[in-house]
C-alpha positions in Angstrom: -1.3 4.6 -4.9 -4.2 5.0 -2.7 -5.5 8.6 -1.5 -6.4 9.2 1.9 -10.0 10.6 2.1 -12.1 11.9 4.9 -15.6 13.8 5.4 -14.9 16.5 8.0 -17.5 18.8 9.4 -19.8 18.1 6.1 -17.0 19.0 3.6 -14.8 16.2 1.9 -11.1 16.3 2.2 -9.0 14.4 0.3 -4.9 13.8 0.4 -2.7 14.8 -2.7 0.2 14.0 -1.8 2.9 14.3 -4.5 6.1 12.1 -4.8 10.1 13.5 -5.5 12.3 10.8 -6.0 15.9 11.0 -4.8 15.7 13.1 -1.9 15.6 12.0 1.8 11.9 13.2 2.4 10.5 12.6 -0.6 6.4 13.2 -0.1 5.1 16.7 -0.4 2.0 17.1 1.9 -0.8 18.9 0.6 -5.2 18.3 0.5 -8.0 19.2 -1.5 -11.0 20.1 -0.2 -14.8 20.1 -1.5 -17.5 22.1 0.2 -21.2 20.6 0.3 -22.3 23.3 -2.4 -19.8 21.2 -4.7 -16.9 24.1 -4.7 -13.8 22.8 -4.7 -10.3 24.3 -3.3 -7.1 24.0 -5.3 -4.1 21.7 -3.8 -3.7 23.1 -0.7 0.1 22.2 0.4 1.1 21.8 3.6 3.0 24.6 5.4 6.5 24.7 4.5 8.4 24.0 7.0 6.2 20.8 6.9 5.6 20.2 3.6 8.4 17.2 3.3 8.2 13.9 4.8 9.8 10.3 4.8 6.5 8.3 4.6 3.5 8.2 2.2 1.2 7.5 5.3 2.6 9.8 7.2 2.5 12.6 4.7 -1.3 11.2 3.8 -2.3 11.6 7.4 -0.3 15.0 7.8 -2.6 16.3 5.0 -5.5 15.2 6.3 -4.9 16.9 9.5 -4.3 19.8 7.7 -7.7 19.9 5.7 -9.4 19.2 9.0 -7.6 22.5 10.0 -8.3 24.4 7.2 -12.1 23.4 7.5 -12.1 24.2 11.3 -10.4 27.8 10.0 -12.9 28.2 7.5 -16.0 27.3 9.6 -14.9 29.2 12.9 -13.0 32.1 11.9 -14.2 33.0 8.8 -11.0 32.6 6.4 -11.2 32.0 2.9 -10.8 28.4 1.6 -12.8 29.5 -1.6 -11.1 32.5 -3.3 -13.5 33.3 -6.4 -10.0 32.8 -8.9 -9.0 29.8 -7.4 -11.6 27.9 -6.7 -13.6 25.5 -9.1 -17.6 24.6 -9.2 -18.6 21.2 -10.0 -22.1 21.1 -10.9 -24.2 18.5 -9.8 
């Protein structure tokens, strides 16, 4: 399977989207995303209510959207994406 990507506002976003056989909506939303300084968020899943949806594109597309968000969040209002005990450093 192929994942979504996407460079956003300098930061790279990328769709995990996670597959549960058997049930009627059976993608789980949910994005990664990687800072330019190379720090790196855990899954990041999409809000509940959400999470679930009938179709790998659009639950890839739904993620997407929702990194984009995050990154707006993170940018203009000054949340957290990178919680020192979550988040990982790559070095390059």
């Amino acid at each position: 399977m192929s994942t979504l990507q996407c460079t956003y506002r300098d930061h790279h976003i990328s769709a995990e989207v996670m597959e549960h056989p058997g049930i009627p909506t059976p993608w789980a939303g949910g994005c990664r995303v990687t800072a330019p300084d190379g720090r790196t968020t855990r899954r990041l899943p999409l809000p509940l209510n959400l999470a679930f949806l009938d179709d790998l594109t659009k639950a890839q597309r739904a993620s997407i959207a929702h990194g984009k968000w995050l990154v707006d969040q993170h940018l203009n209002k000054s949340r957290d994406l990178f919680p020192e005990n979550v988040a990982k450093c790559h070095a390059a």
